[in-house]
OpenMM code with the backbone's topology and positions (N, CA, C; nanometers):
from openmm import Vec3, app, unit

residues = "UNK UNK UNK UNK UNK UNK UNK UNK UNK UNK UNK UNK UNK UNK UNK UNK UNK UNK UNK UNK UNK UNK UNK UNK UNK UNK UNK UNK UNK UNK UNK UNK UNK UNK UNK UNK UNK UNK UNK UNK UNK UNK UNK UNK UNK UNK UNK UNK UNK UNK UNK UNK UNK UNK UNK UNK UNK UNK UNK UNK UNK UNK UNK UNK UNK UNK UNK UNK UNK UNK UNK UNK UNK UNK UNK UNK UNK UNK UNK UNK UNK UNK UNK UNK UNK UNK UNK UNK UNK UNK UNK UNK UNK UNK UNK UNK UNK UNK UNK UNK UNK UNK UNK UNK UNK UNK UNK UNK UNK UNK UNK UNK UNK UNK UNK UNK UNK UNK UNK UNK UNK UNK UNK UNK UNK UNK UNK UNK UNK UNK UNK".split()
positions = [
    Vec3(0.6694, -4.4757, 2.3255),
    Vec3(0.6366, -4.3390, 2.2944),
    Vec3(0.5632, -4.2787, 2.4128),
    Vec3(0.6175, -4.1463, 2.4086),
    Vec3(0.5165, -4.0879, 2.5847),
    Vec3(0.4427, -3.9500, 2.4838),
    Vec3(0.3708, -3.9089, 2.5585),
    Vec3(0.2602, -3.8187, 2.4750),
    Vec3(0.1732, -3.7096, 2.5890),
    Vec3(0.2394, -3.5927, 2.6570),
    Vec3(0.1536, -3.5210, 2.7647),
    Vec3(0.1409, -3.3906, 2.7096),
    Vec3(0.0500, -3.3123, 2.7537),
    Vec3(0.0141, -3.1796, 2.7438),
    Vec3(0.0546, -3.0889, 2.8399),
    Vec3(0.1452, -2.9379, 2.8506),
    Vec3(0.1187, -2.8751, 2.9560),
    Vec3(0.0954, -2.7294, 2.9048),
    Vec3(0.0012, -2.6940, 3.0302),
    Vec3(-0.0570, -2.5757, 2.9271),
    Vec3(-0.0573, -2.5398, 2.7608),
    Vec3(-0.1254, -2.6242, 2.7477),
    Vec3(-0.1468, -2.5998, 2.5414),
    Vec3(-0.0081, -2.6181, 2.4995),
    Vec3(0.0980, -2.6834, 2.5935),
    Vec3(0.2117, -2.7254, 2.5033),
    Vec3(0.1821, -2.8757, 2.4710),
    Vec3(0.2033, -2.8683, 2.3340),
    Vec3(0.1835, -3.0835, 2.3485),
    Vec3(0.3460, -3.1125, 2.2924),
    Vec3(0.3532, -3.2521, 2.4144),
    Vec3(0.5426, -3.2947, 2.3804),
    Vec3(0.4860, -3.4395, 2.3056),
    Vec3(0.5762, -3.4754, 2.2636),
    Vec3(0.5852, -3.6364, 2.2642),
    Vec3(0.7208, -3.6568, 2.2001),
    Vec3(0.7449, -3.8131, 2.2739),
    Vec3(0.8911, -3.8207, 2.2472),
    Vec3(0.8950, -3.9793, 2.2301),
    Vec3(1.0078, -3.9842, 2.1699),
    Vec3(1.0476, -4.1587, 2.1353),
    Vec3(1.1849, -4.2196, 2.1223),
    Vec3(1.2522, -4.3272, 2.1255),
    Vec3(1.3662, -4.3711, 2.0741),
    Vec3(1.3759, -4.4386, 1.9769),
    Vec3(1.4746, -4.4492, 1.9230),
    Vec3(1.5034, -4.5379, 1.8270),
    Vec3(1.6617, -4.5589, 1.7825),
    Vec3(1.6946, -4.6145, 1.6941),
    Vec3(1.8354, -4.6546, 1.6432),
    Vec3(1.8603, -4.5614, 1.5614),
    Vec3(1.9772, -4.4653, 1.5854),
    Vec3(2.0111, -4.4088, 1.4619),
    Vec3(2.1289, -4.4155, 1.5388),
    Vec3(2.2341, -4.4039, 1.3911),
    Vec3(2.4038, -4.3565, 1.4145),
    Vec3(2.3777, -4.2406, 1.4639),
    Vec3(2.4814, -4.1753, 1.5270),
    Vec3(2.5224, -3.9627, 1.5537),
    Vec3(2.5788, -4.0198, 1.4174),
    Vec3(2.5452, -3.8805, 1.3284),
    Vec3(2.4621, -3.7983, 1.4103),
    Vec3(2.2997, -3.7513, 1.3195),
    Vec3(2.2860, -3.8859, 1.3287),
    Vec3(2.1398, -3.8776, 1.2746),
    Vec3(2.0554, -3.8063, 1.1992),
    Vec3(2.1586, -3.8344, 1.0846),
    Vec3(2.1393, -3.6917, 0.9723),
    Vec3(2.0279, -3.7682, 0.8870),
    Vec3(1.9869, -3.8549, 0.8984),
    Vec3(1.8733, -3.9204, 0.8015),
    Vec3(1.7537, -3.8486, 0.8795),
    Vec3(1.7551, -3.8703, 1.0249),
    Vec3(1.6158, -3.8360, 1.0977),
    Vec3(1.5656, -3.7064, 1.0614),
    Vec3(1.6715, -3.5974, 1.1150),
    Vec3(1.6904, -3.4610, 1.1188),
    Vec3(1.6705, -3.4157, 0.9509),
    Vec3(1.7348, -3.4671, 0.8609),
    Vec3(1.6531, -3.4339, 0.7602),
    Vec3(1.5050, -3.4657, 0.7142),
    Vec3(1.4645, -3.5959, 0.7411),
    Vec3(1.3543, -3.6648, 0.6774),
    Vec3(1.2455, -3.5458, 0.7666),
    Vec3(1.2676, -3.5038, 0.9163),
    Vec3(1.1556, -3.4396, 1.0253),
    Vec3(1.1793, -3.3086, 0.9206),
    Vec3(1.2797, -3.2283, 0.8931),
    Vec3(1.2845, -3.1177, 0.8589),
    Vec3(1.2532, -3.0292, 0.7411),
    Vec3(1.2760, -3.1458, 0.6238),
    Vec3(1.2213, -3.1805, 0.5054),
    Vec3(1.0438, -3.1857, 0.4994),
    Vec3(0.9955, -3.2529, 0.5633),
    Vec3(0.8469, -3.2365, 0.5896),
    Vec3(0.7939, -3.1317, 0.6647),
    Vec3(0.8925, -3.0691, 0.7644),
    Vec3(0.7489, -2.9892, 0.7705),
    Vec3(0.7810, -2.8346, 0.7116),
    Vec3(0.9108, -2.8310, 0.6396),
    Vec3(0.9475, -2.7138, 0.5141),
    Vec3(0.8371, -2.7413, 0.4637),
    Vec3(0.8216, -2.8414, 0.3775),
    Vec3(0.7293, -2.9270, 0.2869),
    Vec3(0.5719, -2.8708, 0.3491),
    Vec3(0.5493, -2.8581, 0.4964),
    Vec3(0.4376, -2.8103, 0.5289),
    Vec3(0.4206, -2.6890, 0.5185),
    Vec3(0.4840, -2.6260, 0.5778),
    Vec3(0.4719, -2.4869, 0.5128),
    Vec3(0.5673, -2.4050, 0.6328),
    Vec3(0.5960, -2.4944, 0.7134),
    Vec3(0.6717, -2.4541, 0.8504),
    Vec3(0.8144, -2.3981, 0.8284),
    Vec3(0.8875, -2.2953, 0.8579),
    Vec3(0.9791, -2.2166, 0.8210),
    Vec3(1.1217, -2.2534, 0.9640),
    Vec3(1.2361, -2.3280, 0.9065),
    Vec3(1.3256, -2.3106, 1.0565),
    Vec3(1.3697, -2.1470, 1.1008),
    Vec3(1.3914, -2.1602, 1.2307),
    Vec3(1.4302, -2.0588, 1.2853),
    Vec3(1.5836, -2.0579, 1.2914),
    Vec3(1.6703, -1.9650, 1.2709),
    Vec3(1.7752, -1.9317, 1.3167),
    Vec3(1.7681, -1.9464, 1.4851),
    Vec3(1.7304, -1.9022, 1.5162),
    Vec3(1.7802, -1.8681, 1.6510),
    Vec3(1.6637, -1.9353, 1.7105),
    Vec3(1.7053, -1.9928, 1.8613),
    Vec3(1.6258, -2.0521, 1.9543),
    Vec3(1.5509, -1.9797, 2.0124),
    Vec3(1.4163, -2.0568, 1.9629),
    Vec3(1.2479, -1.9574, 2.0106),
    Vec3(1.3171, -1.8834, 2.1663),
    Vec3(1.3040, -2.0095, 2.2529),
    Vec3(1.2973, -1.9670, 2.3874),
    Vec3(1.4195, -1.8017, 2.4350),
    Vec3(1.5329, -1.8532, 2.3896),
    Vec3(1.6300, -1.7469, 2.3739),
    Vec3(1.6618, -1.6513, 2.2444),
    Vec3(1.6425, -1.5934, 2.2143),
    Vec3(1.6325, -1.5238, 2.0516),
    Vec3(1.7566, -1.5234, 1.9896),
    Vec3(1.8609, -1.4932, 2.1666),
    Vec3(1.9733, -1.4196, 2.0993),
    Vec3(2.0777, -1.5604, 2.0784),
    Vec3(2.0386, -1.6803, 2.1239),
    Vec3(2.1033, -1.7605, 2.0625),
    Vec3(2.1075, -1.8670, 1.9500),
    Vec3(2.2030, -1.8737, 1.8752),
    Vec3(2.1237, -1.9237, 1.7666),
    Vec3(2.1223, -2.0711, 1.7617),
    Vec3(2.0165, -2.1132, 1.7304),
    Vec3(1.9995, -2.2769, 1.6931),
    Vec3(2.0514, -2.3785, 1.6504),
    Vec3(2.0500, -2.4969, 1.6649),
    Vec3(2.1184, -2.6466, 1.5934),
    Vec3(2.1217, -2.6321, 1.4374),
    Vec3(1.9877, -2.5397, 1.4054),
    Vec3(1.9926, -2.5091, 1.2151),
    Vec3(2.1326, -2.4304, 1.1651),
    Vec3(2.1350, -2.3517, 1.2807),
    Vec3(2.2744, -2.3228, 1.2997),
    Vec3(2.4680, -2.2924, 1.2413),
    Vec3(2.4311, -2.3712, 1.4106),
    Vec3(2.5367, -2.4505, 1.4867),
    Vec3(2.5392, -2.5828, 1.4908),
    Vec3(2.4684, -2.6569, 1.4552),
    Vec3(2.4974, -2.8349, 1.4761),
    Vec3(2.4857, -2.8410, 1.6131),
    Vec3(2.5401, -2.9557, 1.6148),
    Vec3(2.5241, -3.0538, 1.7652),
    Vec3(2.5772, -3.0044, 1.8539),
    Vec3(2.5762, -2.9756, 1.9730),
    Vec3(2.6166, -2.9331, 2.1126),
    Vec3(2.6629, -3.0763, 2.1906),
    Vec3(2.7347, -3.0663, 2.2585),
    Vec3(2.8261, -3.1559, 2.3521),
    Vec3(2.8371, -3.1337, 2.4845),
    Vec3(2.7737, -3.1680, 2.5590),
    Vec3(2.8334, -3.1512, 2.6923),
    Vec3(2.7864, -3.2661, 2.8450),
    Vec3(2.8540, -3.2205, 2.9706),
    Vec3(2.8506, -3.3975, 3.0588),
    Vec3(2.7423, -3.3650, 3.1255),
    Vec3(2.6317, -3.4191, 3.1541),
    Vec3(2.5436, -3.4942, 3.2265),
    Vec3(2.6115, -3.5197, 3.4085),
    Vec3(2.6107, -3.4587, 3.4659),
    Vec3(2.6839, -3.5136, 3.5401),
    Vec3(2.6017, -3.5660, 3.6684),
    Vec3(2.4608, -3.5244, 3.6157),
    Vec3(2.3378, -3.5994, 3.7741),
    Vec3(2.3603, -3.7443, 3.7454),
    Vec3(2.3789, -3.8470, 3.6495),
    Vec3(2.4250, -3.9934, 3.6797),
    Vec3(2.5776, -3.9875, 3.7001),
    Vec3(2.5630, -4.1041, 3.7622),
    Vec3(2.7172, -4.1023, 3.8237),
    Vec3(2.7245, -4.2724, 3.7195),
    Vec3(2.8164, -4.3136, 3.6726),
    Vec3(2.9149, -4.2178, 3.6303),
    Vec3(2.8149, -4.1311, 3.5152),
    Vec3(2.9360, -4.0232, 3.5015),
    Vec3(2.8466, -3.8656, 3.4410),
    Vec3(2.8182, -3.9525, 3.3009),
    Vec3(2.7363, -3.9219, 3.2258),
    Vec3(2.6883, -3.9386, 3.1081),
    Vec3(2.7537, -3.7959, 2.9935),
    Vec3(2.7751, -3.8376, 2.8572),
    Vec3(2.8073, -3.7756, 2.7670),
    Vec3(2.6563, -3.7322, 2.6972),
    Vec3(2.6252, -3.6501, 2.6726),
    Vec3(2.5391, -3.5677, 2.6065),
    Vec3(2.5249, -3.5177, 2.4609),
    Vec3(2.4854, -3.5372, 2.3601),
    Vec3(2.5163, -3.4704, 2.2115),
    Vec3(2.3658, -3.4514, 2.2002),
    Vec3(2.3487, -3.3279, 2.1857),
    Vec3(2.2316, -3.3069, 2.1369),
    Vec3(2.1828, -3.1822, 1.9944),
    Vec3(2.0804, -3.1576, 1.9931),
    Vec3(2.0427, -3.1018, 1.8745),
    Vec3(1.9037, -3.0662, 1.9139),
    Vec3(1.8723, -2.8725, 1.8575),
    Vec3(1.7380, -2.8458, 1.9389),
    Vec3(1.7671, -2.7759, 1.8041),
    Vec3(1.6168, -2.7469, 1.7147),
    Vec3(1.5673, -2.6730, 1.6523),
    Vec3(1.4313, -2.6339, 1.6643),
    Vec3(1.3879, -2.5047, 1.5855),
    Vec3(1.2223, -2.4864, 1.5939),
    Vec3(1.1795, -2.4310, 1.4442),
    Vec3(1.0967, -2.4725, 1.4272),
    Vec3(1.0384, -2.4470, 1.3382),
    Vec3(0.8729, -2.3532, 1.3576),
    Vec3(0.8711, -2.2762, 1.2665),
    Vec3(0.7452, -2.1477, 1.3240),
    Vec3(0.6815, -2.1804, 1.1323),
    Vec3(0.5179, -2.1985, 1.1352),
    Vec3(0.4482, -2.1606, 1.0358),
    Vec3(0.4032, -1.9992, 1.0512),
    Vec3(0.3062, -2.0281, 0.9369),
    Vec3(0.2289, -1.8630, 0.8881),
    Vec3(0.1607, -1.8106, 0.9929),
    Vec3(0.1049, -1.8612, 1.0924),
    Vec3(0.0374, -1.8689, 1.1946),
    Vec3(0.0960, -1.8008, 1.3039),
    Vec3(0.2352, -1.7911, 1.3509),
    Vec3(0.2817, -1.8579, 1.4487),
    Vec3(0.3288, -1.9220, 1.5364),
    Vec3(0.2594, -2.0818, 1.5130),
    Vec3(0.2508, -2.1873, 1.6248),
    Vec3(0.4157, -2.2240, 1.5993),
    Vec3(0.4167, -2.2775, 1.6790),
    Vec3(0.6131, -2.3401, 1.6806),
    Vec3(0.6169, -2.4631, 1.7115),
    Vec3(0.7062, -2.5164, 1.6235),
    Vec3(0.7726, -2.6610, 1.6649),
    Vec3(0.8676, -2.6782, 1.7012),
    Vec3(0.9028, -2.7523, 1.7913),
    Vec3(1.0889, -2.7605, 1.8297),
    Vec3(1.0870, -2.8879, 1.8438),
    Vec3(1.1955, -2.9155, 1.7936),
    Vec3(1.2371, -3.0717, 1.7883),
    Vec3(1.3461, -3.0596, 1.8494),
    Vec3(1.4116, -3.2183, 1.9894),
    Vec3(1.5003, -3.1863, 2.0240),
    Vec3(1.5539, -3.3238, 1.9866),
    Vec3(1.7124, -3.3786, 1.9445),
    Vec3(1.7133, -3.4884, 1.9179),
    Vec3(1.8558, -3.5235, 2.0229),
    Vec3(1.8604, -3.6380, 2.1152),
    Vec3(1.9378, -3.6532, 2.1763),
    Vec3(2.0442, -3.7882, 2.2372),
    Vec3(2.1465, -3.8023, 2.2120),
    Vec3(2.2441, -3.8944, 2.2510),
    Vec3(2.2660, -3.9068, 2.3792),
    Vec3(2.2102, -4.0020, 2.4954),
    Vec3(2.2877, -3.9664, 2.6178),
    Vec3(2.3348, -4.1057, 2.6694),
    Vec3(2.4666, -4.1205, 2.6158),
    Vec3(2.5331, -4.2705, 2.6949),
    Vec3(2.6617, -4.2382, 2.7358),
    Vec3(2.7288, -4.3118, 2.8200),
    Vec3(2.8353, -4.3533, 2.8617),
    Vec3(2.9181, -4.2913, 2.7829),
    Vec3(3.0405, -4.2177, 2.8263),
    Vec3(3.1340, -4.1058, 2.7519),
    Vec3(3.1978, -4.2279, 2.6639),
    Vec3(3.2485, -4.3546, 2.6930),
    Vec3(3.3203, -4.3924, 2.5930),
    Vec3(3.2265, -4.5020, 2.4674),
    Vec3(3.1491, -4.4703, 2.4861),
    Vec3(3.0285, -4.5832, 2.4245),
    Vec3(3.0509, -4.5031, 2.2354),
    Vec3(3.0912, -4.6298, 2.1423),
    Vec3(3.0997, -4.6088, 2.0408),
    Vec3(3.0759, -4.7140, 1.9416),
    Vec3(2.9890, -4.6801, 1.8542),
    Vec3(2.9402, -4.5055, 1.8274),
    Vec3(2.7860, -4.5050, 1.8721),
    Vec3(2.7560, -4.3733, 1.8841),
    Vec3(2.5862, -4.3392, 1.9246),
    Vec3(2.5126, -4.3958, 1.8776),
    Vec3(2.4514, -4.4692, 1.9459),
    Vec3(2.2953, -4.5297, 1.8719),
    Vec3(2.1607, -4.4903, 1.8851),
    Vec3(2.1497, -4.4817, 2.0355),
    Vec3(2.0374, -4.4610, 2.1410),
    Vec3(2.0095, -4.3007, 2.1035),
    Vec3(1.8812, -4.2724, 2.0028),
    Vec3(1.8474, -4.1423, 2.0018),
    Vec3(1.7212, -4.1266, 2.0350),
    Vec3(1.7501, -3.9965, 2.0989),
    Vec3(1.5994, -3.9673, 2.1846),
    Vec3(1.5685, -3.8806, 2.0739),
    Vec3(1.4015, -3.8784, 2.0206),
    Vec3(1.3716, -3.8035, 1.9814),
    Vec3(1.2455, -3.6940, 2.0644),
    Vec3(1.2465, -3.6159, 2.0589),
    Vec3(1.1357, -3.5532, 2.1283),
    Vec3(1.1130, -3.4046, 2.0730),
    Vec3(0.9520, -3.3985, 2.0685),
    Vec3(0.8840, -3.2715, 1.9637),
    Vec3(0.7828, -3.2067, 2.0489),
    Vec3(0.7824, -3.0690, 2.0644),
    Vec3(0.6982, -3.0117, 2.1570),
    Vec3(0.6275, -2.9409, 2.0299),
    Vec3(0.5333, -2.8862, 2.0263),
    Vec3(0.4239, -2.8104, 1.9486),
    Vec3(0.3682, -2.7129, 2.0357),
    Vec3(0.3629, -2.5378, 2.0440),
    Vec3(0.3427, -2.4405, 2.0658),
    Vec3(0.2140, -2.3396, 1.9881),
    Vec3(0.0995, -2.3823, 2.0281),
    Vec3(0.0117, -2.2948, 1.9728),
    Vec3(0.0356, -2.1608, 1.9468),
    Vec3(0.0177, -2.0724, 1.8659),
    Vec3(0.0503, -1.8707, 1.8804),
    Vec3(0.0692, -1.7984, 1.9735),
    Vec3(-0.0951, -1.8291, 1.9836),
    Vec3(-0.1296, -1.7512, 2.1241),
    Vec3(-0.0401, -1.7956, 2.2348),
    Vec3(-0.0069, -1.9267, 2.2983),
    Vec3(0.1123, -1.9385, 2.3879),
    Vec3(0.2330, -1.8921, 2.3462),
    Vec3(0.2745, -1.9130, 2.2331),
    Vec3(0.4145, -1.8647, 2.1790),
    Vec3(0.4291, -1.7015, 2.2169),
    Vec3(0.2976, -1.6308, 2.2237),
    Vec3(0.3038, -1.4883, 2.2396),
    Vec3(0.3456, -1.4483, 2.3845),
    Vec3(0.2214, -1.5320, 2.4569),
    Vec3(0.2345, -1.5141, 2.6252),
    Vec3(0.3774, -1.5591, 2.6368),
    Vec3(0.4282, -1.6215, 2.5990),
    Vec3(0.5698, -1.6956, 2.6495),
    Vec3(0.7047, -1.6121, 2.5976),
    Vec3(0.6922, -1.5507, 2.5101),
    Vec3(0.7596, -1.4512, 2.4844),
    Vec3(0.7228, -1.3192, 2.4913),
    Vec3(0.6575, -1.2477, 2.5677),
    Vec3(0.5830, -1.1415, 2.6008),
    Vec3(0.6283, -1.1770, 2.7810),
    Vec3(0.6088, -1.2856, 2.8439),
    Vec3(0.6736, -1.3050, 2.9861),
    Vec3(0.8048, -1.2884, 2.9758),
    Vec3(0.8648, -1.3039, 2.8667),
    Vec3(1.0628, -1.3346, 2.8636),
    Vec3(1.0863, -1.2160, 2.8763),
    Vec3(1.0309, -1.1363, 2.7982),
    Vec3(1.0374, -0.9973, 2.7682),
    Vec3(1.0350, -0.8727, 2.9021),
    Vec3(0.9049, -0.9384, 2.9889),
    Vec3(0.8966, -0.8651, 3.0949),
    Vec3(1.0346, -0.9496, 3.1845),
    Vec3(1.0231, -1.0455, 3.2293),
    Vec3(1.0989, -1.1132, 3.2920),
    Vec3(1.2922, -0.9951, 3.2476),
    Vec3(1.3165, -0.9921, 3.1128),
    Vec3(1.4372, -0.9494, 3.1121),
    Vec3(1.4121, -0.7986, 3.1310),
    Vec3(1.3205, -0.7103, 3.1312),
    Vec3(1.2862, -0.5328, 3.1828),
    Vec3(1.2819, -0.5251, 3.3190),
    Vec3(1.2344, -0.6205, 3.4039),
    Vec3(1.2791, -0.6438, 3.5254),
    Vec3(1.3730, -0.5765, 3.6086),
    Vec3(1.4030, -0.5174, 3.7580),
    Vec3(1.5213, -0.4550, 3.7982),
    Vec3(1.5697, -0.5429, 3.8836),
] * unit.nanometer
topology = app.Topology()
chain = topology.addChain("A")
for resn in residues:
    res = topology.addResidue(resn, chain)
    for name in ("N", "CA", "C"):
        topology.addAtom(name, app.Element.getBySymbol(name[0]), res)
């Protein structure tokens, strides 16, 4: 398990064994923090206008900085409480294109205080008014 902070973002991430497409994990994480009071988002915090793994499901695509290129399946959601603060969970497959079936899942969870969630979308904002 790895565990760092950057600017008031906290990540931590882990592996473990699951089949793709790891519909036990993705429910059991998603289920709890409904259960907390945490609401999923349609659409991906960072980009608004696109919408999320809650979605769309799993995304597919090649890796191609290892040689040979790596196959990719992944899954990004966020979750926002009453507050605010945001969670995004990203869950990810990355082996060998013919490797069957998926085992190796990355899990990894960033946590977004308000107040950053604001600055960070309040910069996107200027960033896209920009000439």
């Amino acid at each position: 398990m790895q565990f760092d902070d950057r600017e008031s973002v906290y990540r931590f991430s882990y592996r473990l064994t699951s089949t793709f497409p790891a519909k036990p994990v993705i429910e059991f994480i998603s289920n709890k923090l409904q259960k907390d009071g945490w609401q999923p988002l349609k659409n991906d915090f960072l980009n608004p206008d696109t919408p999320s793994s809650h979605v769309e499901g799993w995304k597919e695509f090649l890796d191609a900085t290892d040689q040979p290129p790596l196959c990719v399946r992944q899954w990004l959601g966020d979750w926002k409480d009453a507050l605010g603060n945001i969670v995004t969970y990203g869950f990810r497959y990355k082996q060998k294109c013919d490797a069957v079936p998926l085992t190796d899942l990355e899990v990894t969870a960033w946590y977004t205080p308000a107040i950053v969630a604001e600055r960070i979308l309040e910069d996107l904002r200027k960033h896209k008014q920009a000439p």
